[in-house]
C-alpha positions in Angstrom: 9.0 14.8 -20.8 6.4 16.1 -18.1 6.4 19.7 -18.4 4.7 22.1 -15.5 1.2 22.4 -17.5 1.0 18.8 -18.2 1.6 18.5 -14.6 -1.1 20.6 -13.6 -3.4 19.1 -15.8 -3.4 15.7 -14.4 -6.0 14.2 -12.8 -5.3 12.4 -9.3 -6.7 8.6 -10.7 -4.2 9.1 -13.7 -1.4 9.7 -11.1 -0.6 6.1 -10.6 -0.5 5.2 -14.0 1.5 8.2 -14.8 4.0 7.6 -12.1 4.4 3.9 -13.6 6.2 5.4 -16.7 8.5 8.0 -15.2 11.9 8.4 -16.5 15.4 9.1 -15.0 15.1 13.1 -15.9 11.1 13.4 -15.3 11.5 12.1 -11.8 14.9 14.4 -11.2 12.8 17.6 -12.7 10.1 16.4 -10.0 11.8 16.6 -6.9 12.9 19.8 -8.5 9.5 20.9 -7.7 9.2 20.1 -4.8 10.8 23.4 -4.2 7.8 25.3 -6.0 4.6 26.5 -4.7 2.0 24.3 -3.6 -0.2 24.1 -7.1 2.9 22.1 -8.3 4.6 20.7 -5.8 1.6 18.4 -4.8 1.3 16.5 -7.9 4.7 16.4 -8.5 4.7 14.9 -4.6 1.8 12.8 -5.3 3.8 11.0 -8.0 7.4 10.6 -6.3 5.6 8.7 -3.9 3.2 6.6 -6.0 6.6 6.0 -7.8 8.4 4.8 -4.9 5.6 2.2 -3.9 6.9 -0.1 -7.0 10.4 1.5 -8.3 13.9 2.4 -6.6 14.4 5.4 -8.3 13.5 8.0 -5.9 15.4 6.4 -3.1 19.0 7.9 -4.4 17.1 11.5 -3.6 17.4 10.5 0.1 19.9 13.8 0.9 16.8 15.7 -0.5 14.7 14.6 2.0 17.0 14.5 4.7 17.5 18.1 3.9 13.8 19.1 3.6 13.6 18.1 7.0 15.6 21.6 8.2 13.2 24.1 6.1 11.2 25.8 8.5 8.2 25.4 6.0 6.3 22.9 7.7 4.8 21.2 4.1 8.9 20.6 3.2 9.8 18.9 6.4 6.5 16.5 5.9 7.8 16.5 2.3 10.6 15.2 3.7 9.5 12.9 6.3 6.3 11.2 3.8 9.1 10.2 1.3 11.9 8.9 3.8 9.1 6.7 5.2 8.1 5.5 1.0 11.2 4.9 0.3 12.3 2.4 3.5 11.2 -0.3 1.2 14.4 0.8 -0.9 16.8 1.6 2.0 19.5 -1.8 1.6 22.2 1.0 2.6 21.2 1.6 6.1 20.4 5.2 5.9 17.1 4.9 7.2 19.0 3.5 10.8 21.3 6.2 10.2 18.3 8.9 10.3 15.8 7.1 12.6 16.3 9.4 15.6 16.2 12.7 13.2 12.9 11.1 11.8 11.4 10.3 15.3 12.4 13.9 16.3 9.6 15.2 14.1 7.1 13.4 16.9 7.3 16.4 18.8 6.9 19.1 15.4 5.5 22.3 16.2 2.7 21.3 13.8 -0.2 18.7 14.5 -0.2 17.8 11.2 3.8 17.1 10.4 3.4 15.0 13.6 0.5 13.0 12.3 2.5 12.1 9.1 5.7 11.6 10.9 4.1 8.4 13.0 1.8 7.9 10.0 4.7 7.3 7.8 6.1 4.5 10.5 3.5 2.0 9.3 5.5 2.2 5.5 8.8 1.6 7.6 7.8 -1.3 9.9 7.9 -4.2 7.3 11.2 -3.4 5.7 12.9 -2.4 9.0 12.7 -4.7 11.5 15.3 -3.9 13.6 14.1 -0.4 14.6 10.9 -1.9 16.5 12.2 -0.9 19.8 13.1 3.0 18.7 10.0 3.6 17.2 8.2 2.1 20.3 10.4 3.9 23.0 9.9 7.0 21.0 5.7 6.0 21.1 5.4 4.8 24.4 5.7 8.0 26.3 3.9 10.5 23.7 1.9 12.3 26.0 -1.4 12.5 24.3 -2.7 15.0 26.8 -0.1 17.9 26.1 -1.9 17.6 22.8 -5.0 19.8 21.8 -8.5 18.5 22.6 -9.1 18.4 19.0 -6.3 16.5 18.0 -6.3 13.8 20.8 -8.0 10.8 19.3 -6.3 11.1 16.0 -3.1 10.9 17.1 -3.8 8.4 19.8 -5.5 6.4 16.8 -2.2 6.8 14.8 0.1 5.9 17.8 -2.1 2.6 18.3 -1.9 1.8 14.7 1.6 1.5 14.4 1.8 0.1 18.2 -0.2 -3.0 17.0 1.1 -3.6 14.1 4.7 -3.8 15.7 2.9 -5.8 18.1 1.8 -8.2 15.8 5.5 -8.6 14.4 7.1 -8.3 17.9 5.1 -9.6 20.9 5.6 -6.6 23.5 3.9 -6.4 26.9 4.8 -3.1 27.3 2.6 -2.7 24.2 -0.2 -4.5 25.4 -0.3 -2.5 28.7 -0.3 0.7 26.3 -3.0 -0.7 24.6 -5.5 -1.6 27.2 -4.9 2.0 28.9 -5.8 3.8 25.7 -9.1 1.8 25.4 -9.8 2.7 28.9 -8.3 6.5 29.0 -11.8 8.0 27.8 -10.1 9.5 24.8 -11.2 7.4 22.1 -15.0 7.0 21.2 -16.8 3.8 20.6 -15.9 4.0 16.8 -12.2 4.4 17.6 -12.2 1.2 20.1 -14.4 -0.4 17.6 -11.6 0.1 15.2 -8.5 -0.6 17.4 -10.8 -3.8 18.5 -10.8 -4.9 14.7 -6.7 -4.4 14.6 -6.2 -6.7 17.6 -7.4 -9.6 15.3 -5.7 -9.4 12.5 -2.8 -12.0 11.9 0.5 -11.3 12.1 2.1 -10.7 8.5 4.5 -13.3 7.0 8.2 -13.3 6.8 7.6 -13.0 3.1 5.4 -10.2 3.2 7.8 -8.2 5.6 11.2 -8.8 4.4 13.3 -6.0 2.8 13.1 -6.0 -1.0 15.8 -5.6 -2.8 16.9 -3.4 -6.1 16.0 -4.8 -9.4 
């Protein structure tokens, strides 16, 4: 059984392998402390979500997360948002459509980085959810990048174009395509970033294999 000082004791390479032998209880104690201060509640984050990359088992925790997305700590409500977004592989209930326009909410966070892990996250929930292309890319669209800081403009342009494209490459969308070519021409992104979103436009549009939902062992 993981106890706290185990759990502080781990270093981040043995966190995957760790994760890979959870147990029912371990992984209930874990969200557990989630609730704690940071020292533990990272690794303890840090393996729900290596967990939930092969396993189910963090997915019937999904009222914890929904529920982490009301604290007014902003670390629990991207708690909240990172694990909704691992788990979509999981989701053959439909929650995730139930919840997609709480999650899309958190666009507009008060804090630049809940925001960035918010539409981060969308690139986990693209392949296993088809059918909310269109929400996720009405909610994109109009994010006005300008209402952001200076400092934080290209990143979260970058992070919008990421998930734009690869929706794109699932879902031919003009109104994508036009979004596109304006941010490559908006002067916000530097010759590394266009290099970049350059490099994205080539790739090959994933299988129907690769994308569909998997299901529960």
């Amino acid at each position: 059984m993981i106890t706290a000082e185990n759990l502080l004791s781990y270093e981040k390479p043995a966190l995957p392998r760790i994760a890979d032998t959870l147990r029912p209880e371990e992984i209930r104690q874990l969200i557990a402390w989630l609730d704690e201060k940071d020292d533990i509640r990272y690794p303890a984050f840090m393996l729900l979500q290596y967990r939930s990359e092969h396993y189910p088992d963090v997915y019937p925790y999904w009222d914890v997360f929904i529920r982490k997305l009301q604290s007014e700590n902003s670390y629990q409500r991207s708690i909240g948002l990172m694990l909704m977004a691992g788990n979509a592989r999981w989701d053959t209930r439909g929650l995730f459509e139930l919840s997609i326009n709480l999650y899309l909410s958190f666009c507009g966070d008060e804090k630049p980085v809940t925001v960035r892990q918010c539409i981060q996250g969308l690139e986990k929930v693209i392949p296993f959810k088809r059918s909310l292309l269109t929400d996720i890319t009405e909610k994109l669209i109009p994010f006005n990048i300008m209402e952001c800081k200076e400092t934080q403009r290209k990143i979260l342009q970058m992070d919008i174009l990421r998930v734009l494209i690869m929706i794109n490459l699932i879902e031919k969308n003009d109104r994508i395509d036009s979004y596109i070519e304006h941010a490559l021409n908006a002067g916000i992104l530097d010759k590394k970033a266009k290099k970049e979103v350059e490099m994205l436009l080539r790739q090959q549009a994933p299988s129907d294999k690769a994308t569909s939902v998997q299901q529960n062992p």
